[in-house]
N, CA, C and O atoms as a Tinker XYZ file with bonds, in Angstrom:
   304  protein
     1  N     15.611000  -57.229000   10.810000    73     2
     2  CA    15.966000  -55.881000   11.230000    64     1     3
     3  C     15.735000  -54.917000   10.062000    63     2     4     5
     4  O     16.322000  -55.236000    9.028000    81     3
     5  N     14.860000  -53.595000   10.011000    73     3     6
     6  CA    14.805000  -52.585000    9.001000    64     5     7
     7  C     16.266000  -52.231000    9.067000    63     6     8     9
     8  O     17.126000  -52.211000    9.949000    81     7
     9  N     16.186000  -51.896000    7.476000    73     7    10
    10  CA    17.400000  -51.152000    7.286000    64     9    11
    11  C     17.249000  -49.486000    6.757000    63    10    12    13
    12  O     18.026000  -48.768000    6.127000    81    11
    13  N     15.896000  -49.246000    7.315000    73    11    14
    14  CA    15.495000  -47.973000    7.372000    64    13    15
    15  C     15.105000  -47.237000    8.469000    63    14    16    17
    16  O     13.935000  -47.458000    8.781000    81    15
    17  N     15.706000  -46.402000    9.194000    73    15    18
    18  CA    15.098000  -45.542000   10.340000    64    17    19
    19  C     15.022000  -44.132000   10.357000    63    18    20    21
    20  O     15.793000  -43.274000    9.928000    81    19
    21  N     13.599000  -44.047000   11.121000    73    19    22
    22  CA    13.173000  -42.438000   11.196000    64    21    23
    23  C     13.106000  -41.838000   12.104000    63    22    24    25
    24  O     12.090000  -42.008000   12.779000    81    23
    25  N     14.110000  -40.861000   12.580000    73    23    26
    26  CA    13.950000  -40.014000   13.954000    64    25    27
    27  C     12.830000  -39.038000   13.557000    63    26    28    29
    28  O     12.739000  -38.522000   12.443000    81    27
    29  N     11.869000  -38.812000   14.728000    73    27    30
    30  CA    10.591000  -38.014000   15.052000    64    29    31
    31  C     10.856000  -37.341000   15.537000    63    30    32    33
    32  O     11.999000  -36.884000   15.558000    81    31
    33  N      9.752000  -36.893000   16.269000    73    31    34
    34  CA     9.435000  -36.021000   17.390000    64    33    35
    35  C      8.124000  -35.517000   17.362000    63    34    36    37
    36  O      7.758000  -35.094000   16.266000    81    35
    37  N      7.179000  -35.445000   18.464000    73    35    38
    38  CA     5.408000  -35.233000   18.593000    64    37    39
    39  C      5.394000  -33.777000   18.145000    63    38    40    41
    40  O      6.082000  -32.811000   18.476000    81    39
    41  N      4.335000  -33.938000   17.237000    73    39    42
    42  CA     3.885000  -33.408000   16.751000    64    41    43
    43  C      4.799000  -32.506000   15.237000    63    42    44    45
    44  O      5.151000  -31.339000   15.060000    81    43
    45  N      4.865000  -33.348000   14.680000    73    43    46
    46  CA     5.749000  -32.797000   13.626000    64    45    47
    47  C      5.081000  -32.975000   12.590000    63    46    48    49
    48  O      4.905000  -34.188000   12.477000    81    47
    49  N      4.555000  -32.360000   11.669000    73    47    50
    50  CA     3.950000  -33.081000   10.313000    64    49    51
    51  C      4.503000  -33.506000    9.433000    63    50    52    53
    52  O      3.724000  -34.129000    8.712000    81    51
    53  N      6.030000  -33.505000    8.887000    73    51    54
    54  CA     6.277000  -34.014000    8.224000    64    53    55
    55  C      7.157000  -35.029000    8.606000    63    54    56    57
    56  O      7.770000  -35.538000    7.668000    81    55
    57  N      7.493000  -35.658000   10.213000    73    55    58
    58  CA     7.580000  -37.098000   10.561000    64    57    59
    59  C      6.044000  -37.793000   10.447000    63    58    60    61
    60  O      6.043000  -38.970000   10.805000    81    59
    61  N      5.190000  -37.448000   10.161000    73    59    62
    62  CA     4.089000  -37.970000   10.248000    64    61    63
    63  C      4.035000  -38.990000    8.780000    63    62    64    65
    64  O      3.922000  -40.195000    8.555000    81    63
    65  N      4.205000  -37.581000    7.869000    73    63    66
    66  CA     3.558000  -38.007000    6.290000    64    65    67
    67  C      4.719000  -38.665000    6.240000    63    66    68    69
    68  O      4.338000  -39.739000    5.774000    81    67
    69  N      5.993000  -38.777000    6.412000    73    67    70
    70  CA     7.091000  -39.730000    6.186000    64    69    71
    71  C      6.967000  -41.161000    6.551000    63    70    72    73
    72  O      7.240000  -42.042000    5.735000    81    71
    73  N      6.513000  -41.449000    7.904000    73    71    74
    74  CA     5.824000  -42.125000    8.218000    64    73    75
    75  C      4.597000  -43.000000    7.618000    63    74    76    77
    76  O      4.381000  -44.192000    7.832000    81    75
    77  N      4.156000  -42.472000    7.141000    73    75    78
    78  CA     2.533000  -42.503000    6.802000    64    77    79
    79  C      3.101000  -43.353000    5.027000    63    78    80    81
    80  O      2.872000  -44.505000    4.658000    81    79
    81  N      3.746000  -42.410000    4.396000    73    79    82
    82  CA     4.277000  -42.676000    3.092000    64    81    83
    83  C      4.938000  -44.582000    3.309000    63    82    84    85
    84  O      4.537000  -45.607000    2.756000    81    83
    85  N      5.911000  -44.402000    4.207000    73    83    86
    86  CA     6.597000  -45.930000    4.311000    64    85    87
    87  C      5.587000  -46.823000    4.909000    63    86    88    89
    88  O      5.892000  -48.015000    4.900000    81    87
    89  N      4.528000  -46.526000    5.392000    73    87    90
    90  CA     3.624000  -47.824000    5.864000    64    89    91
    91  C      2.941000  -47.870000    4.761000    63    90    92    93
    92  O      2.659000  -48.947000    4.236000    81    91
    93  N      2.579000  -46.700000    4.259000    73    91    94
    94  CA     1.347000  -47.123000    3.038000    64    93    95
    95  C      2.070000  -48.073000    1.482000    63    94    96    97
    96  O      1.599000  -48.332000    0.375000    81    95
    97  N      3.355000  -48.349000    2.131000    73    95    98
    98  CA     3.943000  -48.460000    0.665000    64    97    99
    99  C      4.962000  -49.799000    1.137000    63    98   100   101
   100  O      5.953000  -50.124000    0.484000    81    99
   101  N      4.462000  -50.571000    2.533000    73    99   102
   102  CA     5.013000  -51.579000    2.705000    64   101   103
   103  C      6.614000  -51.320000    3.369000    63   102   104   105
   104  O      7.414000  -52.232000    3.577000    81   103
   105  N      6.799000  -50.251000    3.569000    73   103   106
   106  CA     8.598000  -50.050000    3.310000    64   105   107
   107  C      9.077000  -50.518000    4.874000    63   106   108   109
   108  O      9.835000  -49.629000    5.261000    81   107
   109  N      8.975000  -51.271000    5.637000    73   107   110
   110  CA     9.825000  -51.287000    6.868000    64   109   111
   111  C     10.241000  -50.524000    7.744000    63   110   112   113
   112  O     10.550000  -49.643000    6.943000    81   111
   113  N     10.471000  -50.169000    8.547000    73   111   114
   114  CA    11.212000  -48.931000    9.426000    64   113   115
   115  C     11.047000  -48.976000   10.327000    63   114   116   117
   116  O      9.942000  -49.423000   10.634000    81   115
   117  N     12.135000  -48.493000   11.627000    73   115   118
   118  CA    12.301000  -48.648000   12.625000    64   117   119
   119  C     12.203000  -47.184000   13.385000    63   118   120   121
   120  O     13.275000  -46.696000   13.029000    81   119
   121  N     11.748000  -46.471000   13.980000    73   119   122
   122  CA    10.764000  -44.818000   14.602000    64   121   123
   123  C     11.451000  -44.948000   15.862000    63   122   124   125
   124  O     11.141000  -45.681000   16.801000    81   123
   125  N     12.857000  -43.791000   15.730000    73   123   126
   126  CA    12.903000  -43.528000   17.085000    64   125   127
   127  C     13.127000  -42.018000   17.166000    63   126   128   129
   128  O     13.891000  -41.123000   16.805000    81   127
   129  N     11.501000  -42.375000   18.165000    73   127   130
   130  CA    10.783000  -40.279000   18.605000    64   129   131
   131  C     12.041000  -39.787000   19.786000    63   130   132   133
   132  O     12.423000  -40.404000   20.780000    81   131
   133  N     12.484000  -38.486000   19.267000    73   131   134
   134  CA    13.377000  -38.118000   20.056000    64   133   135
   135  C     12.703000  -37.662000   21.616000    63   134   136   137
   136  O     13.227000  -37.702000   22.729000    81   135
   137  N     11.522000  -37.281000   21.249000    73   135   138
   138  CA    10.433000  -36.630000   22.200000    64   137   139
   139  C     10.291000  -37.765000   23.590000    63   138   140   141
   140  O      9.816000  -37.565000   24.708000    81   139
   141  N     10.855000  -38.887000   23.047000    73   139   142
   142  CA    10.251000  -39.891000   24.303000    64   141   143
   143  C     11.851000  -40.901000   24.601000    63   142   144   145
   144  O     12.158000  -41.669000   25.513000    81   143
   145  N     12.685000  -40.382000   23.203000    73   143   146
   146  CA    14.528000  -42.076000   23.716000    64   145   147
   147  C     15.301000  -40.736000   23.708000    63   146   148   149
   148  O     15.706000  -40.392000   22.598000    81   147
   149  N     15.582000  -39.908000   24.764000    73   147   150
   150  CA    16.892000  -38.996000   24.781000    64   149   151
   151  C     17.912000  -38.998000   24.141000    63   150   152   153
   152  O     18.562000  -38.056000   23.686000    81   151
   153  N     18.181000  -40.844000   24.064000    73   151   154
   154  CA    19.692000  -41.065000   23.123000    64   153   155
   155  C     19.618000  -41.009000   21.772000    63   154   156   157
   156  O     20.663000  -41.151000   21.137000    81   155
   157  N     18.612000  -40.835000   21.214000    73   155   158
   158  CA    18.116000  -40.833000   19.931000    64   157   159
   159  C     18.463000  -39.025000   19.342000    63   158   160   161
   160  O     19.116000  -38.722000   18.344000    81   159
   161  N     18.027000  -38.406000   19.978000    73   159   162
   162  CA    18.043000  -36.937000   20.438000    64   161   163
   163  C     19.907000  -36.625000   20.476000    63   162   164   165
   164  O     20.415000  -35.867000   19.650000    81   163
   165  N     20.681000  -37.285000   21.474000    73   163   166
   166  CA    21.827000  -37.125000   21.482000    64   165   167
   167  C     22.177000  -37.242000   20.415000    63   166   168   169
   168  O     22.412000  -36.168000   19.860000    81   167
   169  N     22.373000  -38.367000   19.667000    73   167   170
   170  CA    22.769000  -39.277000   18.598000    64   169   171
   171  C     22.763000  -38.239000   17.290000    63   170   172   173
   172  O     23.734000  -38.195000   16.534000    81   171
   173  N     21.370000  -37.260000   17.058000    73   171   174
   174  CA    21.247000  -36.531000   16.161000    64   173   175
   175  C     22.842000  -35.460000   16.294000    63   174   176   177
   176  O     23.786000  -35.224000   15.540000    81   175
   177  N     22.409000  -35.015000   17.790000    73   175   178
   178  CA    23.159000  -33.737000   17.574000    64   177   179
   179  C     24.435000  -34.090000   17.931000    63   178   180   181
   180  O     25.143000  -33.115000   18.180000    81   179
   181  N     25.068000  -35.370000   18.059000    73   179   182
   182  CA    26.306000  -35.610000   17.975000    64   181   183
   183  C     27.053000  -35.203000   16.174000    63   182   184   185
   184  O     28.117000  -34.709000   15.800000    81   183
   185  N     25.718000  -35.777000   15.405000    73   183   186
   186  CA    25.646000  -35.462000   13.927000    64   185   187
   187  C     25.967000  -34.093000   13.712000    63   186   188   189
   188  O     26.854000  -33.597000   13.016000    81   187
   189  N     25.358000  -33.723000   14.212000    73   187   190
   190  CA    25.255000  -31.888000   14.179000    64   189   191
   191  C     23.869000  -31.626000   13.258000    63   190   192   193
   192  O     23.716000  -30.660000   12.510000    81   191
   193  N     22.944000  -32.650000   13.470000    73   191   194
   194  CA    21.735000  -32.013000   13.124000    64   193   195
   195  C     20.847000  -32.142000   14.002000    63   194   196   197
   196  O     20.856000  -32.921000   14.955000    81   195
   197  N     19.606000  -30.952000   13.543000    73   195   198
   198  CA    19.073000  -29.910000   14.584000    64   197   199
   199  C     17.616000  -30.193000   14.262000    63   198   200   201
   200  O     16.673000  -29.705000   14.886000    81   199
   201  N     17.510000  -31.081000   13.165000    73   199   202
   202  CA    15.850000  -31.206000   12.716000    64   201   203
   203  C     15.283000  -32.206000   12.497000    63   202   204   205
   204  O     16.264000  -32.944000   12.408000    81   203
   205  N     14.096000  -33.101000   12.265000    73   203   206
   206  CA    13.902000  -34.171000   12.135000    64   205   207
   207  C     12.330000  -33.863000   11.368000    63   206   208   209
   208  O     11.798000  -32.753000   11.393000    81   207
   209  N     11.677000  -35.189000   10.637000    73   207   210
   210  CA    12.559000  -35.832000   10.123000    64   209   211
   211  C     13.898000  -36.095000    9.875000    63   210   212   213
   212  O     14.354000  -35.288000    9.065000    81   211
   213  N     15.079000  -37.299000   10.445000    73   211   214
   214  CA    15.323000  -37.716000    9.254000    64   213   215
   215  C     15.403000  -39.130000    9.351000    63   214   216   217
   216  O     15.217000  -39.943000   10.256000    81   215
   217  N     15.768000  -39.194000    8.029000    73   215   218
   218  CA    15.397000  -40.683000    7.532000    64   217   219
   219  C     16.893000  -41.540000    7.359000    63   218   220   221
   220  O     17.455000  -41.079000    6.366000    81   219
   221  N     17.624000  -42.502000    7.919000    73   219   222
   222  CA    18.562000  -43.072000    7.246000    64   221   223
   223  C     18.566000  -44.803000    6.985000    63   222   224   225
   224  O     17.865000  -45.757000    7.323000    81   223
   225  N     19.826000  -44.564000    6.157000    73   223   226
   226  CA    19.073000  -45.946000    5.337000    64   225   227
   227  C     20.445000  -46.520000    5.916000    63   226   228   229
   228  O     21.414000  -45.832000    6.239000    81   227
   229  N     20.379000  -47.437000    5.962000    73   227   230
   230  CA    21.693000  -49.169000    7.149000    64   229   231
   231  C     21.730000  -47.960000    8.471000    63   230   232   233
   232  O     20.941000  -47.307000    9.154000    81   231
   233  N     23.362000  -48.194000    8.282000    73   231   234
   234  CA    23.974000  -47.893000    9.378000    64   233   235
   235  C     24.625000  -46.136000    9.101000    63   234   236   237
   236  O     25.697000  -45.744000    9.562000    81   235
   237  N     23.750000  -45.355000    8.320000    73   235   238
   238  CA    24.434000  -43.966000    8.237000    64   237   239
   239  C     24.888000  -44.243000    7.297000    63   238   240   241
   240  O     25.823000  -43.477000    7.065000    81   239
   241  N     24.691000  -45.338000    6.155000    73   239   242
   242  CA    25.466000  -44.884000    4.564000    64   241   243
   243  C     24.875000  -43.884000    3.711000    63   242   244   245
   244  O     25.553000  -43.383000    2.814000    81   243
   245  N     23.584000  -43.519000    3.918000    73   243   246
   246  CA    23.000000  -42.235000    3.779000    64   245   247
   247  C     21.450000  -42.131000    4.332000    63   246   248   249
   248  O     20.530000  -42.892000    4.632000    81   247
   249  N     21.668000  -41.026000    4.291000    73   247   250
   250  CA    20.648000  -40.233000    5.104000    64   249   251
   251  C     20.113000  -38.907000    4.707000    63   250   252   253
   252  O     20.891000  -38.059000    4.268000    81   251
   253  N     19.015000  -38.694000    4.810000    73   251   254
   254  CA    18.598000  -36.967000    5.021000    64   253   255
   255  C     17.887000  -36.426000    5.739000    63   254   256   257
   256  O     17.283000  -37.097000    6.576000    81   255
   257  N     17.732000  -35.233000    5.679000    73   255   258
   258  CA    17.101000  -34.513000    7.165000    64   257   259
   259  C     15.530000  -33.891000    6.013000    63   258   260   261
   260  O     15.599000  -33.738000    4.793000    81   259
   261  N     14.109000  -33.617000    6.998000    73   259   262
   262  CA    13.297000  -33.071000    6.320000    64   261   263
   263  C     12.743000  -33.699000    4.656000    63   262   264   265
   264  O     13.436000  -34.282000    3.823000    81   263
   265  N     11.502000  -33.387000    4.585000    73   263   266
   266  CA    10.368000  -34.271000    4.030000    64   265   267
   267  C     10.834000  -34.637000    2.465000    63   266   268   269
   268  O     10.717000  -33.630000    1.766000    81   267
   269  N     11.155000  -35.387000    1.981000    73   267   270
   270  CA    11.690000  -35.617000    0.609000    64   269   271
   271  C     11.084000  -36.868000    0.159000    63   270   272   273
   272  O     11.594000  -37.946000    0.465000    81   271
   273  N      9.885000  -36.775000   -0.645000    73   271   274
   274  CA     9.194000  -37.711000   -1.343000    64   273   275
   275  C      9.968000  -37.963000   -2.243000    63   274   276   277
   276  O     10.243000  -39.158000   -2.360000    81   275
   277  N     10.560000  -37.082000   -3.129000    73   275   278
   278  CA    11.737000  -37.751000   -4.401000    64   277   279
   279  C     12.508000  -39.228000   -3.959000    63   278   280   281
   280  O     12.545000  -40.308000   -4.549000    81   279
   281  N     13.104000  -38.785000   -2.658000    73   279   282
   282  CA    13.917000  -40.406000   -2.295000    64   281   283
   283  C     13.098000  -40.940000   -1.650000    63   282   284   285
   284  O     13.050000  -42.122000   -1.990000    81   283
   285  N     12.320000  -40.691000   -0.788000    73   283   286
   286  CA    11.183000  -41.519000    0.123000    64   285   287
   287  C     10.679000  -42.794000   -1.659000    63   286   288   289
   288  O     10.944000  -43.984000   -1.828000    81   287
   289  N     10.109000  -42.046000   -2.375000    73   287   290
   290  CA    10.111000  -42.647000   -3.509000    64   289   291
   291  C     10.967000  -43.283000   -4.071000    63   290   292   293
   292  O     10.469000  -44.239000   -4.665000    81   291
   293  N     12.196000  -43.206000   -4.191000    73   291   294
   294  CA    13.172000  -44.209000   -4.165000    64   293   295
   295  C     13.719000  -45.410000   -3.425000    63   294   296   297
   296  O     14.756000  -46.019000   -3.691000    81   295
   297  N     12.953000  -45.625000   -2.563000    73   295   298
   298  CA    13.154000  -46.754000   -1.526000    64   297   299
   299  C     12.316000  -47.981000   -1.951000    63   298   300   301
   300  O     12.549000  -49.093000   -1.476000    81   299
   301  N     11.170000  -47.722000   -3.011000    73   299   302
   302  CA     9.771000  -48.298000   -3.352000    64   301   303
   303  C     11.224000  -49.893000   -4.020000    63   302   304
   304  O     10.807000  -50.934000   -4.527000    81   303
C-alpha cells in the first residue's frame, strides 16, 4: 500500500508535474482524481480545502495543498 496520495483533477498542471515528479523518481502513490471518485472531492472539502494538488503522506499525518518541489523533494 503507498503511503503517499495525490488528489487531482483533469486538467490541472500542477497535479500533472506532481505526478510526473513521483513517477520519474520511483516514489509510489496512490491518484485519486476528484474529477472522476466524488468521495475523494467530499473528503477534501470535509478538510476545508478548495484546491488540489494535494499531496498527503500515511493517513493525514501531513499533507499540503499546491505544487511544492521543496517537499516533493523530500520524499526522495
Amino acid at each position: 500500500m503507498e503511503r503517499i496520495t495525490v488528489y487531482t483533477k483533469h486538467g490541472c498542471g500542477p497535479c500533472l508535474i506532481t505526478k510526473k515528479y513521483l513517477t520519474e523518481h520511483g516514489i509510489p502513490f496512490k491518484e485519486i482524481n476528484v474529477s472522476e471518485q466524488p468521495t475523494g472531492l467530499e473528503d477534501l472539502q470535509d478538510r476545508g480545502i478548495k484546491s488540489v494538488p494535494v499531496t498527503v503522506i500515511g493517513d493525514w499525518e501531513d499533507y499540503w495543498t499546491g505544487l511544492e518541489m521543496d517537499r516533493l523533494e523530500g520524499l526522495k
